[in-house]
C-alpha positions as CSV (number, residue, x, y, z in Angstrom):
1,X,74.6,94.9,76.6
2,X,77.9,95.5,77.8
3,X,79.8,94.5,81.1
4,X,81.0,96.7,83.5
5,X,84.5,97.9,82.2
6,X,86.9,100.1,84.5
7,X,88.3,102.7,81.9
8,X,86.0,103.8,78.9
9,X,86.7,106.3,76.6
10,X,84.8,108.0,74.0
11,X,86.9,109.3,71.2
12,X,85.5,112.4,68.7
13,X,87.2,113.7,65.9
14,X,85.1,116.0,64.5
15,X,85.8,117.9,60.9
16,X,85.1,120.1,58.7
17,X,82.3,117.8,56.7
18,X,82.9,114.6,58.6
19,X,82.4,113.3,62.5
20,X,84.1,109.9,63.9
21,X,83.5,108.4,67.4
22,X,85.0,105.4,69.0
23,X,83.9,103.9,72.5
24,X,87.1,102.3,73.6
25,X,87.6,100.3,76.4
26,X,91.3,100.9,78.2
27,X,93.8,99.6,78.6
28,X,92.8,96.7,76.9
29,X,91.9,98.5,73.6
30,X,88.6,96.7,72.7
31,X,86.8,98.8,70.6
32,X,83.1,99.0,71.4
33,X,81.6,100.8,69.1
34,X,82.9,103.2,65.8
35,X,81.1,105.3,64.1
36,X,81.5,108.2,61.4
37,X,79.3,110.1,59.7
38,X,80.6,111.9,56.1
39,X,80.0,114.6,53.4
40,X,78.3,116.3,55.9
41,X,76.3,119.5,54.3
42,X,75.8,117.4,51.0
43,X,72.7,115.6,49.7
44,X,74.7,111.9,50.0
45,X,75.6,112.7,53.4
46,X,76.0,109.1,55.4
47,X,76.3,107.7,58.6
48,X,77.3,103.9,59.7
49,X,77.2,102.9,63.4
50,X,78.7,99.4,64.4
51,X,77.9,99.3,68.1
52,X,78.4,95.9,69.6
53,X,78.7,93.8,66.6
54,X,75.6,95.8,65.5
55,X,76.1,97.6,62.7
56,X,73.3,100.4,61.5
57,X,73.5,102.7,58.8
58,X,71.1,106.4,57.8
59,X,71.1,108.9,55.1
60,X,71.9,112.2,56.6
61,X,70.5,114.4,53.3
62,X,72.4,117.8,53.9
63,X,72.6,117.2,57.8
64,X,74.6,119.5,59.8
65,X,77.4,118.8,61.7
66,X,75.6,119.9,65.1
67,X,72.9,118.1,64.1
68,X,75.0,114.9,63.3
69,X,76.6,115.1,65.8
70,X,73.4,114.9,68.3
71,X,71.9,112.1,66.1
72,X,75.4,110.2,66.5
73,X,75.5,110.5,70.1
74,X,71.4,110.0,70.3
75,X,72.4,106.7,68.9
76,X,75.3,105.4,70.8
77,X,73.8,106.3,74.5
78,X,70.2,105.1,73.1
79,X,72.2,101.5,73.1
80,X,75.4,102.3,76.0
81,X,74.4,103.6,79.5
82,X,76.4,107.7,79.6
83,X,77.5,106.2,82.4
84,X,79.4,104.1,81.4
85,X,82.2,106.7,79.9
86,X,85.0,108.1,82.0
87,X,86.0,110.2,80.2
88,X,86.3,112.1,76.1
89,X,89.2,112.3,74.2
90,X,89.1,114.7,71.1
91,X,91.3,115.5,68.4
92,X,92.5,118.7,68.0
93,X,94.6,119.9,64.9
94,X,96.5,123.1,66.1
95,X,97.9,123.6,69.8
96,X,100.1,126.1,68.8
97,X,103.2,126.5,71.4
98,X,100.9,126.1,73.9
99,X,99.6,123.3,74.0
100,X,102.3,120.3,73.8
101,X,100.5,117.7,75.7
102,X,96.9,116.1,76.2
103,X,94.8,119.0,77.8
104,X,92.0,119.1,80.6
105,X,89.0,121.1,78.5
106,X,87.5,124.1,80.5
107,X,86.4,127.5,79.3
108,X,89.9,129.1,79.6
109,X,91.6,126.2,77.3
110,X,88.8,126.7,74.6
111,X,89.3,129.9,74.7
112,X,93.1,129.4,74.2
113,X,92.1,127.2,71.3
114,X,89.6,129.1,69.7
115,X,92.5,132.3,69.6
116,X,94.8,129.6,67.6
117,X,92.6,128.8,64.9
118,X,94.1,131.3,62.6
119,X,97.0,128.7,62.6
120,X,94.5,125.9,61.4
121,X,91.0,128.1,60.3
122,X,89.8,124.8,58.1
123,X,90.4,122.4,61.2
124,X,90.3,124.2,64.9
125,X,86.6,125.4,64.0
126,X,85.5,122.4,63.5
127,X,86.9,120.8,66.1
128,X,85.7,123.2,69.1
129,X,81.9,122.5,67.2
130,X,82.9,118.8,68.4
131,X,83.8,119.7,71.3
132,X,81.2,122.1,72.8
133,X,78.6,119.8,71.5
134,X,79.8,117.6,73.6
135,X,80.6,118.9,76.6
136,X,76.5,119.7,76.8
137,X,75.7,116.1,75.8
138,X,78.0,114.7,78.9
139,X,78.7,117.8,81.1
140,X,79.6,115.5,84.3
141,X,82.9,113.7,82.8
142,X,85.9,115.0,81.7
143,X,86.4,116.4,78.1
144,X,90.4,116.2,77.4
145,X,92.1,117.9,74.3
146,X,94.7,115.6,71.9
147,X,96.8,117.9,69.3
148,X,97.6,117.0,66.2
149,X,100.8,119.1,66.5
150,X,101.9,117.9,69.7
151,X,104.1,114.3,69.1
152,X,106.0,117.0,67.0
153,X,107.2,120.1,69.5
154,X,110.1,118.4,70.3
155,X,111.7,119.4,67.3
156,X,115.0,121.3,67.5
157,X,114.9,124.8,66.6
158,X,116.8,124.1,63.3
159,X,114.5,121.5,62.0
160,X,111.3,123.9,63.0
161,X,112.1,127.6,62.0
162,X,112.2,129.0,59.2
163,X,115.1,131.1,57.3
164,X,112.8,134.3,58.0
165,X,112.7,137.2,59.9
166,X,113.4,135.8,63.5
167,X,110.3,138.1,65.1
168,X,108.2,136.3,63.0
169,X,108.4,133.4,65.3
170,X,108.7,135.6,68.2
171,X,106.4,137.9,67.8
172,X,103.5,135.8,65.5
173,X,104.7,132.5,66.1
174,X,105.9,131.4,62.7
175,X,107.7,127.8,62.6
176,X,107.2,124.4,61.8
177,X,104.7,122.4,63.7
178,X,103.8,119.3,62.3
179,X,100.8,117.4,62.5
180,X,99.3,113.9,62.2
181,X,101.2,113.1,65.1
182,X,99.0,110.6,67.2
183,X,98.9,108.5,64.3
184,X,103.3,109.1,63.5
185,X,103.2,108.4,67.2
186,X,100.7,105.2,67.1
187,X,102.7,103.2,64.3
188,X,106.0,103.7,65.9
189,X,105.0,102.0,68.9
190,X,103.6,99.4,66.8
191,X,106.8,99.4,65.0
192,X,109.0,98.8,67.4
193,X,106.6,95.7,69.2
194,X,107.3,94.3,65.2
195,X,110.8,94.7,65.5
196,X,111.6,93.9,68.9
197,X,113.1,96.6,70.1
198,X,112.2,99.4,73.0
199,X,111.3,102.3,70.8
200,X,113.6,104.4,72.8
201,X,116.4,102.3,70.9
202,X,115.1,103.2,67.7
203,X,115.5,105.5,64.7
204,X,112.3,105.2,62.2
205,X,110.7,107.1,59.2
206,X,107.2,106.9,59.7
207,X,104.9,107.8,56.6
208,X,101.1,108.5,57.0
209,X,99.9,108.3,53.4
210,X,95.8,109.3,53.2
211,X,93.9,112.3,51.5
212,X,96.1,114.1,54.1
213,X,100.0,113.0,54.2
214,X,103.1,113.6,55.8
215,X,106.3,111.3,56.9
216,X,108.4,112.0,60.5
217,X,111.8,110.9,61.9
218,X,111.2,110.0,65.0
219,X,114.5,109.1,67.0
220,X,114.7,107.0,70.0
221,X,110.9,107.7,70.4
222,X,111.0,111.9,70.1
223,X,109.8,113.2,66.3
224,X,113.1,115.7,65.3
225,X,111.5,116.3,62.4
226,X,108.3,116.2,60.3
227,X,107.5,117.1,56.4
228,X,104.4,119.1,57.0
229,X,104.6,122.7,58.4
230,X,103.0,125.6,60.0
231,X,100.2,124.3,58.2
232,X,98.7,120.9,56.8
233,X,100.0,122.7,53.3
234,X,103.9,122.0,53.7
235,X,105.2,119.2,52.7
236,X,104.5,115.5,50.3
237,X,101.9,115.7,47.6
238,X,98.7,114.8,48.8
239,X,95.0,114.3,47.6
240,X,94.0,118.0,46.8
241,X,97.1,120.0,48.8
242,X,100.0,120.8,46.7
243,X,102.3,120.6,49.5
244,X,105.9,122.3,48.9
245,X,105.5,125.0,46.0
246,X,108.0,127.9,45.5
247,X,106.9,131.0,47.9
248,X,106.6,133.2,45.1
249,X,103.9,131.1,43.4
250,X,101.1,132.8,45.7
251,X,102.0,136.6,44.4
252,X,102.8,135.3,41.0
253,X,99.3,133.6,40.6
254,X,97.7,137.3,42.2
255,X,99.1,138.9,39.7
256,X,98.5,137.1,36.3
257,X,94.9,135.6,36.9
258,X,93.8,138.3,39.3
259,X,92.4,136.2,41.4
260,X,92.6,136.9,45.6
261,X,95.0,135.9,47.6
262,X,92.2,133.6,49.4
263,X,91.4,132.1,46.4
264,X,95.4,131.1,45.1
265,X,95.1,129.5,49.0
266,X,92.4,127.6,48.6
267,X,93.5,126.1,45.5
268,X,96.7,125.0,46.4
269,X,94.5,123.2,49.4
270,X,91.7,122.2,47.5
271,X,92.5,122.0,43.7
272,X,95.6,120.9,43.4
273,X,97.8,117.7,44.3
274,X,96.7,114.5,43.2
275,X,93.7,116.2,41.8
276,X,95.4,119.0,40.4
277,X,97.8,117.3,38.2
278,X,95.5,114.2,37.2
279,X,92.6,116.5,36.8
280,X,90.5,113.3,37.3
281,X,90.4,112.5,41.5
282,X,92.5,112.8,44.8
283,X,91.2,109.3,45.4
284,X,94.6,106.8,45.2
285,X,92.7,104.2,43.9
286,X,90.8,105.5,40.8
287,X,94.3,107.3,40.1
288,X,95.5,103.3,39.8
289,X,92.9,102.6,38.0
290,X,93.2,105.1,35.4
291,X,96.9,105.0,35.0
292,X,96.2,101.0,34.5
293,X,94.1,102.2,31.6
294,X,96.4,104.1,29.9
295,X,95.3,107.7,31.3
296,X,98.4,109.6,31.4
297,X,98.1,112.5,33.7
298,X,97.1,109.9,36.3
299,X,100.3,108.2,35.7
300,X,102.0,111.7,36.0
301,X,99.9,112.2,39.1
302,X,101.1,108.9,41.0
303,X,105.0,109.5,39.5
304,X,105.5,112.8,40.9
305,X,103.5,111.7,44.1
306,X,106.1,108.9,44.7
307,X,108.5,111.0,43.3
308,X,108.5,113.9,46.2
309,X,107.6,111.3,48.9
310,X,111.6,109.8,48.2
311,X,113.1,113.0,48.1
312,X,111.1,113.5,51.3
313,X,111.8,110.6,52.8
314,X,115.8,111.0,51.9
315,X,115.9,114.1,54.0
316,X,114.0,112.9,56.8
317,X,117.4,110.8,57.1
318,X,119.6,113.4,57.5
319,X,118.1,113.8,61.0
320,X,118.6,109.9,62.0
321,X,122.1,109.5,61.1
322,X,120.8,106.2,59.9
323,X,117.2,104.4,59.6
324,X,116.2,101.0,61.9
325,X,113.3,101.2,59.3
326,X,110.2,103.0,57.4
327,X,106.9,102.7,58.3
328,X,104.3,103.1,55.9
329,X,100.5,103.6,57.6
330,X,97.1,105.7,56.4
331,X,94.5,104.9,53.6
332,X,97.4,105.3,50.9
333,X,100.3,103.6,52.8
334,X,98.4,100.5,54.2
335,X,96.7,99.3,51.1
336,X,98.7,100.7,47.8
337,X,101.6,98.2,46.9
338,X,102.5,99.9,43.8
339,X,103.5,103.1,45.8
340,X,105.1,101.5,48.2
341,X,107.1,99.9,45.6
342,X,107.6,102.9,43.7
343,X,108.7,105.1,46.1
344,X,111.3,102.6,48.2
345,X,112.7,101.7,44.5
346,X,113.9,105.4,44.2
347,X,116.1,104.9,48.2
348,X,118.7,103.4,46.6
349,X,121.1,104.7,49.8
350,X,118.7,102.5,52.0
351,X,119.3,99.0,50.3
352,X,116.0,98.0,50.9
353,X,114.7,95.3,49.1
354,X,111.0,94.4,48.9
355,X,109.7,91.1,48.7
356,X,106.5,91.3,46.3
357,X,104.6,88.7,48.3
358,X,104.7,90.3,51.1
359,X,104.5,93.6,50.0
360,X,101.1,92.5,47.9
361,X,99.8,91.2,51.1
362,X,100.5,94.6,52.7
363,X,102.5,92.7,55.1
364,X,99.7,90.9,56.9
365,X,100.8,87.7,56.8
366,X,104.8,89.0,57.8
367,X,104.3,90.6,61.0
368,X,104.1,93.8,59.4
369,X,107.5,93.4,57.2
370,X,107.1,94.0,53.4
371,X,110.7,93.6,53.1
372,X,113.1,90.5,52.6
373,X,114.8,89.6,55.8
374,X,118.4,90.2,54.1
375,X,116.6,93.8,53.5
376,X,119.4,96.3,54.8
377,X,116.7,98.3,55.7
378,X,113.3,96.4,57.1
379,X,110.3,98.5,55.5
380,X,107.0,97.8,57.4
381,X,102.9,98.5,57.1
382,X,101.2,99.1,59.9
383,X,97.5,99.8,60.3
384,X,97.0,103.0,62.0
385,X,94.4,103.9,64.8
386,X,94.6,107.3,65.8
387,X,92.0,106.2,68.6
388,X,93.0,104.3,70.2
389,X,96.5,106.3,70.6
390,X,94.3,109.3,71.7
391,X,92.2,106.8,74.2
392,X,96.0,106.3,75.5
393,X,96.6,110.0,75.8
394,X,93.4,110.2,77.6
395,X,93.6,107.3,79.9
396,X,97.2,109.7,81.8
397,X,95.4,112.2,81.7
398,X,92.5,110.6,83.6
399,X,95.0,108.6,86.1
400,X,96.8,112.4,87.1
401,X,93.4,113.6,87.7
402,X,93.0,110.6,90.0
403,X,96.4,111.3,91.8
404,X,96.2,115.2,92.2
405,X,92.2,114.3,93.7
């Protein structure tokens, strides 16, 4: 079915009730096969295949994700020789301090993971799962580790600690970390190919709008600083995570509904944002929808959503200096003009000035710009692909191995 290829890389990101997989050829980026499997655990779990043009699709009624996980990869070797991988990239949420780069997987590095995952208990779990189910389906290539948090540890000590007791950092390793950074990473490659420019020339807001969301300043190629924190929590308003909320909220909450501590957490990660304040959906689109139809807490939803993502943006500026453009990318960024438009309308500073075509079109047929070329400031979409940016992380990994052997 498939020629021989000299690098291919098998790309998991396994969550906490979903799995995707990409077979990706490098370095020319083909992708072989995708697949994801979702709402893993409930009755309407799914999962699609498209492998070779061939797309195939399976209830997974309450499946596991160990036991989707063997099903997916039962599939995609039942069609693709194992031999034919090099190697397998997976996504990892939280490296902590120590891990600030893509990582060889052995014992000793899970075990360094696993003792992290109190930084990230909804996401590290999850993703070890991914990976030790792995590692036993293709034990004889190597297994390499991608953080989440990594594109962001460059960050100067005053954009990433906190005004709090300086042994907390020290001593428990409180600070900012960041995360969605393959993807912050991804698009301002991509970026800087649309502007023609070297990326190490550039200063860029780059905003990754989804169910999860978060906007960086990256400068001359380096994130200085990010919106989301020591947790996916910090931060923009996003599609069930409150993001930024007075510290005082937590013990506040404790004490007049008597609820746990646990329980004020998980509601600020699960309850709240989009679907919190619309009381309807985190889902972008029926939010749209609804405030269309004259549904006004989805209209309150989607103004205070655009609302903090300015503010946000705004002081993401402070640590250019000045902004070569913004990038929007994810679910919510790609494919929601009316956000777009409502949040750039509130960065007066910026001069940015959309052209409605184009921004309607979601830039596809603009190279990417949404803006009008007399913009001041060029605003841009960019389709994300967190796989293939983790199939580049990979592929050095790979070629090191190959040097040092």
């Amino acid at each position: 079915m498939f020629e021989t290829f000299e690098t291919v890389v098998l790309v998991i990101n396994t969550g906490s009730s979903s799995i995707k997989m990409a077979l990706i050829d490098m370095p020319s980026e083909q992708m072989l096969a995708e697949g994801v499997a979702q709402r893993l655990g409930e009755a309407d779990a799914e999962l699609s295949w498209k492998i070779a043009d061939e797309i195939q699709q399976f209830d997974l009624n309450c499946c596991t994700l160990e036991d989707a996980m063997q099903k997916m990869l039962d599939l995609l070797f039942g069609k693709v020789g194992k031999g034919l991988v090099t190697a397998v990239g997976h996504r990892v949420v939280h490296g902590g301090e120590r891990f600030v780069a893509p990582t060889l997987l052995d014992d000793e590095v899970i075990a360094e993971i696993e003792s992290l995952s109190h930084l990230a208990p909804l996401h590290n779990p999850s993703n070890l799962l991914g990976v030790r189910e792995a590692m036993r389906y293709l034990p004889d290539v190597s297994h390499i580790a991608v953080f989440d948090t990594a594109f962001h540890y460059a960050m100067p000590k005053h954009a990433s600690l906190y005004a709090v007791p300086y042994h907390w950092y020290s001593q428990y390793g409180v600070r900012r970390y960041g995360f969605h950074g393959t993807s912050h990473h991804y698009v301002a490659e991509a970026a800087a190919k649309c502007l023609g420019r070297p990326l190490g020339e550039l200063r860029l807001i780059t905003v990754h709008l989804g169910n999860g969301c978060s906007a960086a300043a990256v400068a001359n190629g380096v994130s200085v600083d990010t919106t989301m924190g020591m947790t996916p929590l910090e931060g923009l308003v996003m599609g069930s995570r409150s993001g930024d909320v007075d510290p005082g909220l937590h013990e506040y909450m404790v004490r007049e509904s008597g609820e746990s501590l646990a329980s004020v957490t998980d509601a600020l990660n699960r309850q709240s944002g989009l679907l919190g304040i619309s009381g309807l959906s985190n889902d972008m689109r029926t939010l749209l929808n609804a405030a269309d139809s004259g549904n006004e807490r989805a209209a309150l939803a989607i103004e205070i959503f655009c609302y903090r993502l300015a503010k946000s943006l705004a002081s993401l500026s402070v640590a250019l200096g000045h902004v070569d453009a913004v990038v929007f990318t994810g679910g919510i960024g790609e494919h929601a003009s009316v956000i777009r438009e409502k949040t750039t309308e509130q960065l007066a500073f910026l001069s940015i000035k959309l052209d409605e075509e184009r921004n309607s079109r979601h830039g596809r047929s603009s190279g990417g710009f949404i803006t009008h070329p007399e913009s001041s400031t060029p605003v841009l979409v960019v389709a994300t692909s967190e796989e293939k940016m983790i199939a580049r992380y990979v592929c050095k990994v790979v070629i090191q191995e190959d040097i040092a052997t």
